[in-house]
C-alpha positions as CSV (number, residue, x, y, z in Angstrom):
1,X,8.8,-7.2,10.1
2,X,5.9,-7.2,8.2
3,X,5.3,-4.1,6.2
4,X,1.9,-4.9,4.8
5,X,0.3,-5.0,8.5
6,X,2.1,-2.2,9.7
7,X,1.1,-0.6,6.4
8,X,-2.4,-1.4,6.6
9,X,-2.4,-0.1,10.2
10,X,-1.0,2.9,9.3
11,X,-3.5,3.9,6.1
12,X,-6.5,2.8,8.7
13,X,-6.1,6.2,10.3
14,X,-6.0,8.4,7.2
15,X,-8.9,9.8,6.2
16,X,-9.1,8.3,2.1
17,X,-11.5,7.0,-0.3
18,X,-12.3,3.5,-0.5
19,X,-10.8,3.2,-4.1
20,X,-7.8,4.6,-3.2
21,X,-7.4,2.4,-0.3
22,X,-5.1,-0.9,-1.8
23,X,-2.9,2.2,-3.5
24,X,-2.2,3.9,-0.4
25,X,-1.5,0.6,1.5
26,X,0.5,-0.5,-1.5
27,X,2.1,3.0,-1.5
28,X,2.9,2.5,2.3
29,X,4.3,-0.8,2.6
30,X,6.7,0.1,-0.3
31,X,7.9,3.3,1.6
32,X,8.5,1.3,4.6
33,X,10.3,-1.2,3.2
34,X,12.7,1.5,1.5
35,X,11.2,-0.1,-2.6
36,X,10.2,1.7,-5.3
37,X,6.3,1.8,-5.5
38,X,6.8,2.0,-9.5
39,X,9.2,-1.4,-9.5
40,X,6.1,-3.3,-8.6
41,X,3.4,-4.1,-10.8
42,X,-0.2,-6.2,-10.3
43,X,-1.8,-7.5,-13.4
44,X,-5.9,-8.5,-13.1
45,X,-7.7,-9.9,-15.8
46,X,-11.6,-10.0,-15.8
């Protein structure tokens, strides 16, 4: 199963701000997949 598809398909239909977007699929994905949105961390540098 992929959660990140089934997690983007599922924040599609919420009304949200664009720069909350990634979070909410993030967010999603994470509660689907039963992990703890805090254990994962991104790191961009500019």
């Amino acid at each position: 199963m992929n959660f990140l598809l089934d997690a983007t398909d599922a924040v599609l239909t919420w009304e949200i701000s664009e720069e909350g977007f990634a979070d909410a699929i993030k967010n999603q994905a994470c509660l689907m997949s039963d992990i703890n949105p805090e254990e994962i961390s991104c790191y961009y540098s500019d």
